[in-house]
C-alpha positions as a printed NumPy array, in Angstrom:
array([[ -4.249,  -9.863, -14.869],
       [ -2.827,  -6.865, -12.7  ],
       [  0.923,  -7.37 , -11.506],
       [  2.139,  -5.456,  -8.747],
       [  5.034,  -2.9  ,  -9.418],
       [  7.444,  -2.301,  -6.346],
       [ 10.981,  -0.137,  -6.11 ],
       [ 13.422,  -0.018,  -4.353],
       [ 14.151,   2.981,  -2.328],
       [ 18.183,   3.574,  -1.727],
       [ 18.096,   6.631,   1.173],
       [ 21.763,   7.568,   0.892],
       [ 20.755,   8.615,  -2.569],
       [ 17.406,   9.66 ,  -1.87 ],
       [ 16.378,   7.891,  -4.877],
       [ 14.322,   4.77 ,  -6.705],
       [ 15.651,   2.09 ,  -8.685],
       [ 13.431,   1.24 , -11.605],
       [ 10.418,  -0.789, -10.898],
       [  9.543,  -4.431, -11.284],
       [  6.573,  -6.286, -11.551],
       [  5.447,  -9.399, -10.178],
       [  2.674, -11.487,  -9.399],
       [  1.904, -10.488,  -5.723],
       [  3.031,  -8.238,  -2.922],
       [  4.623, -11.664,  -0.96 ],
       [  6.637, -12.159,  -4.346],
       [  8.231,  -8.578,  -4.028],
       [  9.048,  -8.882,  -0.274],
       [ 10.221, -12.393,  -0.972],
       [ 12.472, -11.117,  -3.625],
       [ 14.019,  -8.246,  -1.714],
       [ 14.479, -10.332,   1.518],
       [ 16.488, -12.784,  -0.729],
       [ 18.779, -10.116,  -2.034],
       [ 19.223,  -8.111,   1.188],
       [ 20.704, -11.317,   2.36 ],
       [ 22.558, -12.523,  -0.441],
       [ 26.335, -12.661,   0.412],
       [ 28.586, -10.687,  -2.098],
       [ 31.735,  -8.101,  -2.937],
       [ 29.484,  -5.992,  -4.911],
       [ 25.901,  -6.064,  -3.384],
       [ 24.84 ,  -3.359,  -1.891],
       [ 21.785,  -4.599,   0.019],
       [ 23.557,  -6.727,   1.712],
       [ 26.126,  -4.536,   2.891],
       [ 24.   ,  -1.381,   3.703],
       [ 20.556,  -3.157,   4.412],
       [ 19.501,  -0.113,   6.577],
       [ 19.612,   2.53 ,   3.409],
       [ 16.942,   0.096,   1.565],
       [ 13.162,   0.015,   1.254],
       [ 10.789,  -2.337,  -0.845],
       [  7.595,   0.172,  -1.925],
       [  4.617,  -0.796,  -3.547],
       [  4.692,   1.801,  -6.764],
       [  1.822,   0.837,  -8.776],
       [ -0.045,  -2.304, -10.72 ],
       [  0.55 ,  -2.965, -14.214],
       [ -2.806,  -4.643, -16.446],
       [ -1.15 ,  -7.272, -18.912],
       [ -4.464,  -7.142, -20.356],
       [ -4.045,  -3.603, -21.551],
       [ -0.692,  -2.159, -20.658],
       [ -2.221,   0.906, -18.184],
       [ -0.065,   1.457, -15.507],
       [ -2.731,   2.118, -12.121],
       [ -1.963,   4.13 ,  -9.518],
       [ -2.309,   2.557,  -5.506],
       [ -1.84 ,   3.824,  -2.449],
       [  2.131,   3.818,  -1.809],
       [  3.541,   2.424,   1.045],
       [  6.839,   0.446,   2.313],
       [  6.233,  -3.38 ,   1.77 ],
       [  9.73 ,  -4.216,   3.502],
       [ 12.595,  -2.79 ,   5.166],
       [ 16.372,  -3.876,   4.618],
       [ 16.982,  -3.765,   8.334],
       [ 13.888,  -5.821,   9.352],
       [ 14.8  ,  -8.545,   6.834],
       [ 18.154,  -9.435,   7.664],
       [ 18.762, -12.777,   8.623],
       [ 21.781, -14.149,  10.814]])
């Protein structure tokens, strides 16, 4: 089975955080969505929303551990997500 690996983009650093994989694209966006609107002291997301970007980074084969390379692109923006 392929996963899907996304990152987070942070623009005020100009940098990735370390990828993740999950089942499908919706799971990632889902996922990143929830935290950009999770309420707390020390979450960033939530308090700079417009510095963050969900990317689609690569798949990952649990059958054989190869890492494949996709088209990148930006599944989700922190702005667009945010929910009042």
């Amino acid at each position: 089975m392929n996963m899907v690996m996304v990152a987070i983009r942070d623009s005020a650093v100009d940098a990735y955080m370390p990828p993740i994989t999950v089942r499908a694209i919706g799971e990632g966006v889902q996922m990143f969505s929830d935290e950009v609107n999770r309420k707390a002291e020390n979450n960033n997301l939530a308090m700079h929303p417009e510095d963050f970007e969900l990317w689609l980074v690569g798949e990952f084969s649990s059958r054989d551990g190869t890492i494949l390379e996709v088209e990148r692109r930006v599944l989700a923006r922190g702005k667009d997500v945010v929910q009042s």
